[in-house]
N, C-alpha and C positions, 0 to 999 in steps of 0.2 A: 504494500500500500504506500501509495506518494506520500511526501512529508503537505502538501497540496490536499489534498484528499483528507488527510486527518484532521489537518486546521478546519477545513469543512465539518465536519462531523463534528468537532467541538464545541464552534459555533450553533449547530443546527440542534444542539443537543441542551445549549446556554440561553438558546431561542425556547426551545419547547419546555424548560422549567419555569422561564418568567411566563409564558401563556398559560402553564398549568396552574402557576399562584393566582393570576388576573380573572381566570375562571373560579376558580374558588372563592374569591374576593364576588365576583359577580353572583354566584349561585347565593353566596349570605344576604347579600344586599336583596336580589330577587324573593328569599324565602321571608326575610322581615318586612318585603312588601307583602306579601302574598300568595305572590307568585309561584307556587310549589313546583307545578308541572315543569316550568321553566330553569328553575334550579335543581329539576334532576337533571336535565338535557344540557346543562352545563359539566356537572357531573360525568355524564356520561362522554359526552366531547374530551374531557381532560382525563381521561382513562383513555381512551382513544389513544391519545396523541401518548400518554407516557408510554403505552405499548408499542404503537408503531417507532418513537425514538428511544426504546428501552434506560427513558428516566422514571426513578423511582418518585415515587409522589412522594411531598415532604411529611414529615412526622405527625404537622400541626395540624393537617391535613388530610390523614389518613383513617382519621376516628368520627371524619364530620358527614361520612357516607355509610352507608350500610354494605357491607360484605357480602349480603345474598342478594339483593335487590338491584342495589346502586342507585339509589334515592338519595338522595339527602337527607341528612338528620338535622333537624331543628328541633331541640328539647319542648315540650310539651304541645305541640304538634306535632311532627310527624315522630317522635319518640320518646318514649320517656324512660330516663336516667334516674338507678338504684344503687345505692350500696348496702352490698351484704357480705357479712362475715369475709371481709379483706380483700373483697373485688368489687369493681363497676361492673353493674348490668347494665347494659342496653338495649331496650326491644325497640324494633324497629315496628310501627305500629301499620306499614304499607303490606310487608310480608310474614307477619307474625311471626317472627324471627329470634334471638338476642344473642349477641355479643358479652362475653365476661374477658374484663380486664382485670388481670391484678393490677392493687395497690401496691407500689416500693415501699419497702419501709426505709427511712436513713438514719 
């Protein structure tokens, strides 16, 4: 592979994080309007794109969708968020679903 070729791909990969943040940024903004429908298909677009550019969606990022569905999670809308006995539950209330995270302890 050219030293040409890689700087491309670097780029194109520095490209598709900052669109991935901007969509997420937009699915929030869309979900506190209302707009549910349209903050999954942002959602869904920015899974897209980290697939097709094999970047990992960021951290902050990775807990504000549903893992079976790919909706968006908007607490007490489209899910609601529990803690029990040293994890986060999360049901997602579109696919009757839930999520458990542990809690770190420090």
């Amino acid at each position: 592979m050219s030293k040409h070729r890689s700087n491309r791909k670097k780029i194109e990969k520095k490209i598709a994080k900052s669109r991935i943040i901007k969509l997420f940024k937009m699915a929030e903004k869309c979900a506190l309007s209302g707009k549910l429908y349209r903050a999954d298909r942002y959602v869904h677009i920015a899974r897209k794109i980290s697939m097709k550019y094999l970047v990992s969606i960021p951290r902050e990022y990775k807990k504000s969708y549903c893992k079976h569905c790919y909706s968006y999670l908007f607490p007490g809308i489209t899910s609601r968020i529990r803690v029990k006995r040293g994890k986060i539950i999360i049901y997602c209330k579109n696919c009757k679903k839930f999520t458990r995270l542990p809690i770190k302890n420090k």
